[in-house]
SERO-585472 format. One record per residue (C-alpha): x, y, z. Coordinates in steps of 0.02 Angstrom, whole numbers. Layout:
       c1       c2       c3
        X        Y        Z
...
This chain:
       c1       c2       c3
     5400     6759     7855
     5365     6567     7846
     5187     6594     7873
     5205     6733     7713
     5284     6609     7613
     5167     6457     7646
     5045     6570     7615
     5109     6613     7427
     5116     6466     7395
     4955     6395     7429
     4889     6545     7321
     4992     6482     7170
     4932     6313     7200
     4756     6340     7201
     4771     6471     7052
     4837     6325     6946
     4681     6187     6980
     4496     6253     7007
     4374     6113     7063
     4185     6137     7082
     4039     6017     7079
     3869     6038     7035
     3718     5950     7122
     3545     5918     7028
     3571     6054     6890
     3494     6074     6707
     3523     6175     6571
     3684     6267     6529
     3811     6275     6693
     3955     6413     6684
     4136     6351     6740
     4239     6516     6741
     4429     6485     6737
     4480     6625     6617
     4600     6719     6738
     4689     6551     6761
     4690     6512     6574
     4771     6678     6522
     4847     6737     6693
     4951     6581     6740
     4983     6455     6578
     5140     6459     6489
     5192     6413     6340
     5251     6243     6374
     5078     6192     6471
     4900     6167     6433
     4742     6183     6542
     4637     6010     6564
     4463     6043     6604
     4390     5874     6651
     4198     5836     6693
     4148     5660     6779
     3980     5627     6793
     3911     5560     6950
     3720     5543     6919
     3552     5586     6832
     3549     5635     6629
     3740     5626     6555
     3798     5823     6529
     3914     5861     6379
     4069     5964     6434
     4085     6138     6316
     4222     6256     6279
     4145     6406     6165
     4217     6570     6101
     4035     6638     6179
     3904     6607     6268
     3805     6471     6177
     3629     6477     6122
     3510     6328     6228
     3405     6320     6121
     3546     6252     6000
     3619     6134     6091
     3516     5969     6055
     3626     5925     5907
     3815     5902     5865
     3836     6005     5697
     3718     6151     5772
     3850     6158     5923
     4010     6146     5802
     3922     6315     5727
     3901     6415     5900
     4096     6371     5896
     4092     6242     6025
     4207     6084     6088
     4156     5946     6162
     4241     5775     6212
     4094     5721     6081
     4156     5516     6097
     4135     5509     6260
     3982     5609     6277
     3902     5465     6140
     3967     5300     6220
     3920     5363     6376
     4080     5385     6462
     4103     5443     6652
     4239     5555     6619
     4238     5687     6485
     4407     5806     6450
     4477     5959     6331
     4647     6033     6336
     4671     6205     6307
     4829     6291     6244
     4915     6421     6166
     5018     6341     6055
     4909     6335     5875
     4879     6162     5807
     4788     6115     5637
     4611     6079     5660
     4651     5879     5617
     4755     5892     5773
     4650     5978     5892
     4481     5857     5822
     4591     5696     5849
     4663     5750     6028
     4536     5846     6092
     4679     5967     6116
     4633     6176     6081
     4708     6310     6032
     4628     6464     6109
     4672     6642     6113
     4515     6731     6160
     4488     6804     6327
     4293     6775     6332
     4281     6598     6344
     4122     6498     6392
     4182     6335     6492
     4036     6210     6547
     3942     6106     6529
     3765     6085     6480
     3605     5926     6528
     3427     5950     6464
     3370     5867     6631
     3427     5861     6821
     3617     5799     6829
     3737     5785     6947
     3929     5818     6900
     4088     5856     6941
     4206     5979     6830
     4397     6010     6879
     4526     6123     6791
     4695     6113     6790
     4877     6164     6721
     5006     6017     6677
     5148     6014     6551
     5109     5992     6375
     5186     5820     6363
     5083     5745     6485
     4898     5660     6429
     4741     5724     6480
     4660     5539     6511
     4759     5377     6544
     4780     5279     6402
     4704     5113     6396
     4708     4936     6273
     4913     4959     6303
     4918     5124     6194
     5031     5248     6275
     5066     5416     6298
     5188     5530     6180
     5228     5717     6172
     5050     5743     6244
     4938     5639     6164
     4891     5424     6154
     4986     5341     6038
     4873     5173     6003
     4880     5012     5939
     4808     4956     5785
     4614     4914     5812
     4598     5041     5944
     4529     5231     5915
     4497     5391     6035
     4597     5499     6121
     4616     5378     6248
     4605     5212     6130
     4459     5161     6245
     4360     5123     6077
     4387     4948     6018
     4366     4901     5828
     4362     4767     5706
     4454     4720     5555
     4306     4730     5424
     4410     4616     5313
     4428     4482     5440
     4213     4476     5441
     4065     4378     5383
     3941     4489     5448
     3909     4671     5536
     3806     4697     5682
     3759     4863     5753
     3845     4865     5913
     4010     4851     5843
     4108     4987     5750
     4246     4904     5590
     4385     4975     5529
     4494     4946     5360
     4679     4989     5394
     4725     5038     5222
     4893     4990     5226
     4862     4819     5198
     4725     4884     5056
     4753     4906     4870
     4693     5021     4771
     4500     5004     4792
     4395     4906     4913
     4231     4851     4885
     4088     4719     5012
     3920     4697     4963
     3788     4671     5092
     3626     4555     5095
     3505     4713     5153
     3534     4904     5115
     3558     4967     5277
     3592     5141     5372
     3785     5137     5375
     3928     5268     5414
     4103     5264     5330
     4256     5383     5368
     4417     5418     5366
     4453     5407     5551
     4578     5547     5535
     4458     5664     5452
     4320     5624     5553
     4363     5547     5712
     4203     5543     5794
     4109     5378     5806
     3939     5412     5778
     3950     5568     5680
     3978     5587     5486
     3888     5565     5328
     3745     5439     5348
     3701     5334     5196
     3576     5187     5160
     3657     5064     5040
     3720     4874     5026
     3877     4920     4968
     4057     4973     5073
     4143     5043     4932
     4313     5149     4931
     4411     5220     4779
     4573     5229     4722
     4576     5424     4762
     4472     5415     4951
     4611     5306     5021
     4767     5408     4942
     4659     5564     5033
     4657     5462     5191
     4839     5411     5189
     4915     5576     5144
     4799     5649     5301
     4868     5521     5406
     5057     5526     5358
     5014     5726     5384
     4934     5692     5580
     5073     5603     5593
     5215     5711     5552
     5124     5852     5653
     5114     5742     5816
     5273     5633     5804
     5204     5457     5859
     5143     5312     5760
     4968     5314     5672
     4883     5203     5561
     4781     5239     5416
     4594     5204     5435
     4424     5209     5359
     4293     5177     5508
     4130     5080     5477
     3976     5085     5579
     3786     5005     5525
     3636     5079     5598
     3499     4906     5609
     3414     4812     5712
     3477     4650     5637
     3645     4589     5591
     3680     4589     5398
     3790     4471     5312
     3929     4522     5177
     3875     4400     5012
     4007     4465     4894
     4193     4525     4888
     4246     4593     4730
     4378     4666     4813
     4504     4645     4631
     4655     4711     4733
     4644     4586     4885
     4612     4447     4737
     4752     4498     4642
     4860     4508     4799
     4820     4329     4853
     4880     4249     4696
     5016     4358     4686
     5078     4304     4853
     5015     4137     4820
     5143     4132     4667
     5267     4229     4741
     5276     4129     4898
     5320     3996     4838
     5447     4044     4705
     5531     4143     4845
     5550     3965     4945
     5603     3866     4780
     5735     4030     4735
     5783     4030     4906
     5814     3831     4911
     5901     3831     4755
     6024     3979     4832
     6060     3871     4997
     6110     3725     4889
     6226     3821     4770
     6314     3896     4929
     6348     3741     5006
     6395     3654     4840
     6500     3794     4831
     6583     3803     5010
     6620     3613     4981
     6712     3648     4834
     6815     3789     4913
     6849     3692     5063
     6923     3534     4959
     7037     3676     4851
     7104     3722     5003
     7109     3561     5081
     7213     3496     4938
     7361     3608     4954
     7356     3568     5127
     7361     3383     5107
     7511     3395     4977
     7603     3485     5091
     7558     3366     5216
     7634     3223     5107
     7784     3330     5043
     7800     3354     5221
     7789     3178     5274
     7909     3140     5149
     8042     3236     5179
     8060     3173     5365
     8062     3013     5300
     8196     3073     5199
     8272     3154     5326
     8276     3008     5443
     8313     2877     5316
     8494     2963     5270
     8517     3031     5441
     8430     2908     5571
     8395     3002     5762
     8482     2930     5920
     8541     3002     6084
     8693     3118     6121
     8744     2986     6233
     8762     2876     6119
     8863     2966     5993
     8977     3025     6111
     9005     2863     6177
     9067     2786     6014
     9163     2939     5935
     9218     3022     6077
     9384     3045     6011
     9332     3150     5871
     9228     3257     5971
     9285     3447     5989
     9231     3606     6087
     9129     3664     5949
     9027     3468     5961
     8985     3499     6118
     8808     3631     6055
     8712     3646     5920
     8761     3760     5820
     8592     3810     5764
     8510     3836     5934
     8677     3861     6017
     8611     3746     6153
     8738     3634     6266
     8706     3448     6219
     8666     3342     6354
     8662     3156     6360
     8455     3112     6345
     8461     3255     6179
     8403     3168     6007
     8555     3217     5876
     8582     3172     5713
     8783     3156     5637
     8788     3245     5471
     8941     3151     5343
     9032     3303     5359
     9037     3239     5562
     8944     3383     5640
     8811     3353     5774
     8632     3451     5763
     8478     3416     5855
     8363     3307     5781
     8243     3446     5766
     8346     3591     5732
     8428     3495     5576
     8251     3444     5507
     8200     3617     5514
     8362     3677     5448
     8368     3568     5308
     8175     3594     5249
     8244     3766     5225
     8407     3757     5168
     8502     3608     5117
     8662     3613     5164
     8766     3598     5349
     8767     3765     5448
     8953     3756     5487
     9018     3671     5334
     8912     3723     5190
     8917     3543     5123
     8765     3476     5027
     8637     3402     5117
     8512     3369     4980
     8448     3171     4953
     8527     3162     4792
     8705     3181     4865
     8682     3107     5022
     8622     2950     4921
     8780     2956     4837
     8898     2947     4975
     8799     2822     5076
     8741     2697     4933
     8720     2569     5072
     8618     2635     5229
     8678     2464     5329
     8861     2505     5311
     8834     2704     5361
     8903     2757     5557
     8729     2791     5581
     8652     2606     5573
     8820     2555     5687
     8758     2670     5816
     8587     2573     5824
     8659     2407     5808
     8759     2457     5961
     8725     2337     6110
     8798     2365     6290
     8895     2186     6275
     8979     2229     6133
     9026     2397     6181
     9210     2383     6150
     9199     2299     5996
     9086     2430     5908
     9176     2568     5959
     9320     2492     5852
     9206     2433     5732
     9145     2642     5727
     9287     2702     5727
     9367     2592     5551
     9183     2663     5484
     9253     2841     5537
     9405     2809     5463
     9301     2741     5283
     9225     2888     5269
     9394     2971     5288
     9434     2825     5148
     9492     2865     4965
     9303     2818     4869
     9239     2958     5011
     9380     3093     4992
     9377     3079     4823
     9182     3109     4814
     9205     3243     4950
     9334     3351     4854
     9234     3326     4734
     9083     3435     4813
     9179     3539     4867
     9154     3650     4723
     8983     3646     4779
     8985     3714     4925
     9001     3885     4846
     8874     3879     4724
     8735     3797     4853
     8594     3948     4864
     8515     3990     5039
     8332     3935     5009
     8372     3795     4895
């Protein structure tokens, strides 16, 4: 049973890859692999058929609907009409490996030229390859999922759903082919093949040569094979307003159709022995673009300046509106502590309790505002009305509302000036004057100031408040 099962799958192995070489051979060379293509590929795969030469005369690797004529195959466009594929940029730049992918999914024939990827239904395919003299190759076929590429990519491109996406300056299936901007150059020598990305190019382009020369120009999309396309003899690289919108709308269409990134291109390549030199640009769009940016550029900068300095003017201005509320309530602030502390100085509970302990109740013993047990170190402060607060509590209490918590009695600065005209002669200032020597002394020295403010001038005044009291509102 193991042996059975080994055995199936070695078969379905070696059904999906076929690998033969072939040893000092001319002429046309048959690689059959129909059975595999129809027999065993799915939907979701495609067949790469790879040849990699090895020595003698350079073969070019075919896929035809038929058998091809021999006696046809000595030049590119009499192949493309015997319906035949071939890896044709690597075949010209003498490459060592040569591939096509086969599949049944159906592409548009920009696809399948820029990919070298196929869409084949017919069941007599010709697959091989083909050298006018003696060569010795290798060709290998094999199934692998659609997404994967049929060569590595190379110059960093890499590979997407398939197929080499490339970086700008670099061209094939593989982006082996190196280019050069054609705008960045003085001159064009043979061995070199230029590109113009048109979308840095206006509407026309135009370079004028010192020689008429044999030259090729393309769009690289359309025709995206290096040494093949129209041949002319001129001193002039000229493109119009209506070749590169053709080019771009092909490009945006590749693109769409394959899902990664590609540039538009036209493709430039001389045919001369001797470098030739570009004497004139009358290139109006690339003029008219450089003084455009050269205005612009600047005017942005200035615009841009001018916008930084009004925001900052601006944030300075907001920041001292809302600094200046700040600092009034600051000073409104600061003033009414002074206030505060003028009328109704700060000193310990010890203190007080020391010099009117007699008049000191149950209720005396907290504040009634934090309900907190006095204790000797506390800072208080002795209201006329002779109620003890902390400090604190009573400068909080009367920022807010300006009257005593237990009595209702006005605690505003107008009537507290009334009743104490003289700040020397109040119990408060007694307290501070108090001295440990003297202790006896100003306690009956506090307590005849108790009894002045219990004195006619002070009852009078009180009674008179007391009317007051009633009308006193809570956030006055």
């Amino acid at each position: 049973m193991l042996t059975l099962m080994l055995f199936c799958l070695w078969k379905t192995s070696f059904s999906q890859t076929k690998d033969q070489r072939y040893y000092n051979v001319k002429g046309l060379q048959n690689f059959g692999i129909n059975e595999m293509f129809h027999k065993y590929l799915s939907e979701k795969q495609k067949v790469t058929i790879t040849l990699t030469y090895e020595d003698g005369e350079i073969p070019f690797l075919l896929v035809c609907d038929n058998k091809p004529d021999v006696n046809k195959m000595t030049d590119y466009d009499l192949i493309q009409k015997e319906n035949c594929k071939i890896d044709i940029n690597a075949y010209d730049l003498k490459q060592q490996i040569q591939t096509i992918s086969l599949t049944k999914n159906q592409k548009s024939q920009t696809f399948q030229r820029n990919f070298n990827v196929y869409y084949i239904d017919n069941t007599n395919l010709f697959i091989g390859a083909y050298s006018k003299l003696q060569s010795t190759f290798n060709i290998s076929a094999k199934i692998q999922s659609l997404y994967n590429c049929a060569k590595e990519c190379k110059n960093g491109g890499s590979c997407f759903y398939g197929v080499c996406e490339c970086y700008e300056g670099t061209f094939g299936n593989d982006c082996s082919i190196i280019g050069f901007n054609i705008k960045d150059q003085l001159k064009l020598s043979s061995n070199k093949l230029y590109y113009l990305p048109l979308y840095l190019t206006g509407t026309t382009f135009q370079r004028i040569l010192s020689n008429q020369i044999p030259i090729r120009q393309q769009c690289y999309v359309e025709t995206p094979f290096i040494d093949q396309g129209s041949l002319l003899i001129t001193n002039t690289l000229q493109l119009t307003y209506d070749k590169i919108y053709y080019c771009r709308n092909l490009t945006e269409a590749l693109q769409n159709e394959s899902q990664i990134k590609l540039n538009a291109y036209f493709i430039f390549k001389i045919y001369s022995e001797y470098d030739v030199s570009i004497v004139l640009n009358n290139n109006s769009s690339d003029g008219i673009q450089k003084i455009m940016m050269m205005i612009f550029i600047p005017l942005f900068v200035l615009i841009f300046f001018l916008l930084v300095c009004c925001g900052v003017k601006f944030y300075k201005k907001k920041l001292e509106q809302t600094q200046i509320p700040i600092k009034i309530e600051q000073n409104v602030e600061k003033k009414f502590i002074n206030f505060i502390n003028f009328y109704i100085p700060t000193h310990k509970f010890e203190q007080i309790k020391e010099i009117i302990q007699e008049e000191i109740n149950e209720k005396d013993l907290y504040c009634s505002i934090c309900l907190e047990i006095f204790i000797l170190q506390h800072d208080v402060k002795v209201t006329y009305c002779k109620h003890i607060y902390h400090s604190e509590c009573l400068t909080l209490w009367i920022q807010k509302i300006k009257i005593c918590p237990l009595c209702r009695a006005p605690l505003d600065e107008k009537t507290l000036a009334s009743l104490i005209p003289q700040r020397s002669l109040t119990l408060i200032d007694q307290i501070s004057s108090k001295s440990q020597s003297d202790y006896n002394k100003l306690k009956i020295f506090s307590m005849n100031s108790l009894s002045s403010l219990n004195g006619p001038n002070t009852q009078q005044a009180f009674q008179n408040l007391n009317y007051q009291r009633s009308l006193v509102m809570v956030d006055q």
